[in-house]
C-alpha positions as CSV (number, residue, x, y, z in Angstrom):
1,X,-15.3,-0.6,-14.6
2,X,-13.4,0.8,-11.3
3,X,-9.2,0.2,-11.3
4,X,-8.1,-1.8,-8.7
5,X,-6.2,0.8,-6.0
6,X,-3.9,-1.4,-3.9
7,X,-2.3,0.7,-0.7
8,X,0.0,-1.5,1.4
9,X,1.7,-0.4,4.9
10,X,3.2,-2.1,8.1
11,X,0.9,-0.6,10.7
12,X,3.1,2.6,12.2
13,X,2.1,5.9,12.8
14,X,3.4,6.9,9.1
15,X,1.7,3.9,7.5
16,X,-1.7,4.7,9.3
17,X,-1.4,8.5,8.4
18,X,-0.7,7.8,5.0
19,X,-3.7,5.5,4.7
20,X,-5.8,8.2,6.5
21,X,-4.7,10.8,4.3
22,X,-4.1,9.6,0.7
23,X,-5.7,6.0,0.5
24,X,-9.5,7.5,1.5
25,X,-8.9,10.3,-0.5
26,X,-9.5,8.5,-3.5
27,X,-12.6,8.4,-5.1
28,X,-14.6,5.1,-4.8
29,X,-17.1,5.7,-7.8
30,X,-13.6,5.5,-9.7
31,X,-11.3,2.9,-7.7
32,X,-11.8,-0.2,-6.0
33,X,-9.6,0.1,-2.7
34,X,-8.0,-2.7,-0.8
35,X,-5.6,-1.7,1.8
36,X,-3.0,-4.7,2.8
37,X,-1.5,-4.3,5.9
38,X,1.7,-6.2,5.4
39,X,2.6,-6.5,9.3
40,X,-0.6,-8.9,9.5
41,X,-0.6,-10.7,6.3
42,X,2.7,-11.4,5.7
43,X,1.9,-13.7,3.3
44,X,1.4,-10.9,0.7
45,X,4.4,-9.5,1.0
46,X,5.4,-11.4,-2.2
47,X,2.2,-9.6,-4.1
48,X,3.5,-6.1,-2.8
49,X,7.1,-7.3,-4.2
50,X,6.2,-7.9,-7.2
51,X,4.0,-5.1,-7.9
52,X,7.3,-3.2,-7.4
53,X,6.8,-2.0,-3.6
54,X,10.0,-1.5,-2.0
55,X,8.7,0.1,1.4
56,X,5.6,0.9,2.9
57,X,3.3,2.8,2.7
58,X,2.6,2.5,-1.0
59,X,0.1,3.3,-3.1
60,X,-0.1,0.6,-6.5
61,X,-2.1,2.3,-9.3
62,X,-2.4,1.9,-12.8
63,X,0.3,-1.2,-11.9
64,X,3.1,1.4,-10.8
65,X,4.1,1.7,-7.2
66,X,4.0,4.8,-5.6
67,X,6.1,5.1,-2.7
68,X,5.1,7.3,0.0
69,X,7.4,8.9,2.6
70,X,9.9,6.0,3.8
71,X,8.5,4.1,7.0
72,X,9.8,0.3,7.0
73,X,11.4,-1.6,3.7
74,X,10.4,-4.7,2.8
75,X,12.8,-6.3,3.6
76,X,12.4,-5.6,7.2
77,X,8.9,-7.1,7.3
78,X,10.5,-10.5,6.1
């Protein structure tokens, strides 16, 4: 059975690398991939809370949040 890989990010240029670079590097055989982008579905900013994500972008695996460089907080997304 694949583990749910859950990468959330706001849409800027850091967000978009970061998906680009770590979020397809993952192997799909292994990891089921949704990628939330929090600037268009705000109303999943409560999941990404409380999975732990403090900013974005931000990898949840394994049910820990991974936080990847600093490009918005939560907070600022509402």
């Amino acid at each position: 059975m694949k583990e749910t890989a859950t990468f959330y990010h706001a849409g800027c240029p850091v967000c978009i690398e970061a998906e680009r670079q770590v979020a397809a590097a993952l192997d799909p055989q292994r990891f089921d991939v949704q990628v939330v982008h929090l600037g268009e579905q705000r109303g999943l900013l409560a999941q990404a809370r409380a999975a732990g994500v403090k900013s974005v972008p931000a990898l949840v695996l394994g049910g820990l949040p991974f936080h990847i460089n600093h490009g918005a907080d939560l907070s600022a997304l509402g």
